[in-house]
C-alpha angles and dihedrals in degrees: 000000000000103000096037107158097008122140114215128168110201115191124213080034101143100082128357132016087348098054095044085047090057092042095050096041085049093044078057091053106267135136114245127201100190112199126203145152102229107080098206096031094059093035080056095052105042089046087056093043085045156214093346099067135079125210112221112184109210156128123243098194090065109072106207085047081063096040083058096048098054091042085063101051090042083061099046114037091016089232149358133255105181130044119183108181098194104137108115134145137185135215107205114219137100110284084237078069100039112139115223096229090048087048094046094040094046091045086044097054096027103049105356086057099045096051091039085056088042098053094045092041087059101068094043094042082055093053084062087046085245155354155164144288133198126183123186114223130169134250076226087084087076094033104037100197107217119248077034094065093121085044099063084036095063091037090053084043093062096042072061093056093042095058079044097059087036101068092027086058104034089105096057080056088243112162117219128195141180117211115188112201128219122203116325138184114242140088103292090134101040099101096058126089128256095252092052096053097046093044092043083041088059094038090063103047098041089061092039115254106133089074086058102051123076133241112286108257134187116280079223083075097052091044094058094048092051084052086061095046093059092042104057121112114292089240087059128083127182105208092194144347137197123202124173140152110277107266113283120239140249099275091031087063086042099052086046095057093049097046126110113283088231085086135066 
């Protein structure tokens, strides 16, 4: 197995990308501390990938909930070989309506997380005389959605930290690699109303998006990818990779713009 006594942490683990990550690294032998902030869900999760995975509750966008969680694992395993900083989440609206408690959270969980993860992960990842970093960004960053403007900001913020880390870390011999998603089938809206995703949904055709973005794929795809991107060579990097569904066609784009608007 090729990750056979490695230690990950994957964020945003308890549905989606993040879920399929921890079940594929611990189907290759890992460890996988999966952290989440939903407490049953990601009980639920770890208990169905299996007996190599911890769940660790938390909330990245608090950093002494983060500085916790990594203790823990320091005490544990004695260090960490893999980060996936996947947790994100997005408020719909126009940036002139953004609420201050949905700005601050969503900067909080999308760029604050993953650099509190990141800063604890460092000293742990040297103890194993080296390591990787992932961090998920969006193909949103080249084609910001409206009603989704913070969203690609803080998206584009975190490519920034990843050049960053990379250069700073390039002497522990860390890795660090940015993977910008494309569009994946998961939950990521379900937490807005009814009135925010038809009006963000709108907003989007009738500018055009849906022609930019790819078709939906599996996360299984993008989990084995990042798979891929931990196991190279250790003499290999990969700076940055994009991975999205081959471009719908003609009558997929329109299907999608005539759905319900339900459904993102």
């Amino acid at each position: 197995m090729r990750l056979e006594g490695k230690v990950a942490l994957v964020t945003g683990a308890s549905r989606g990308i993040g879920r399929a990550i921890a079940k594929r690294f611990a189907d290759e032998g890992a460890y996988v501390a999966m952290l989440a902030r939903g407490h049953e869900e990601l009980e639920r999760a770890a208990a169905e990938i299996g007996e190599r995975t911890l769940p660790c509750p938390a909330d990245i966008g608090d950093p002494e909930s983060v500085r916790r969680i990594f203790g823990e694992l320091g005490e544990k395993f004695g260090g960490l070989d893999i980060l996936v900083n996947n947790a994100a989440l997005a408020t719909p609206n126009p940036i002139a309506e953004a609420v201050d408690a949905d700005v601050q959270k969503e900067v909080a969980v999308n760029l604050l997380g993953p650099l509190y993860c990141s800063r604890e992960a460092i000293p742990l990842m040297r103890a194993r005389g080296g390591g990787d970093i992932v961090n998920i960004s969006s193909e949103s960053v080249n084609h910001p959605y409206p009603h989704l403007g913070l969203y690609a900001a803080t998206k584009s913020a975190l490519e920034t930290l990843s050049v960053v880390l990379r250069t700073e870390l390039a002497d522990d011999h860390i890795r660090v690699t940015t993977y910008r998603s494309g569009n994946v089938r998961g939950t990521f809206s379900r937490g807005w109303s009814d009135e925010a995703r038809t009006r963000a949904r709108a907003a989007a055709r009738d500018a055009g998006f849906y022609g930019k973005s790819g078709a939906q794929i599996e996360p299984e795809i993008p989990a084995e990818t990042i798979l891929t991107i931990v196991t190279l060579p250790r003499e290999a990097q990969i700076d940055l990779i994009e991975l999205r569904g081959a471009q719908p066609t003609s009558k997929t784009i329109a299907t999608r713009m005539a759905a319900d608007p339900s459904k993102v």
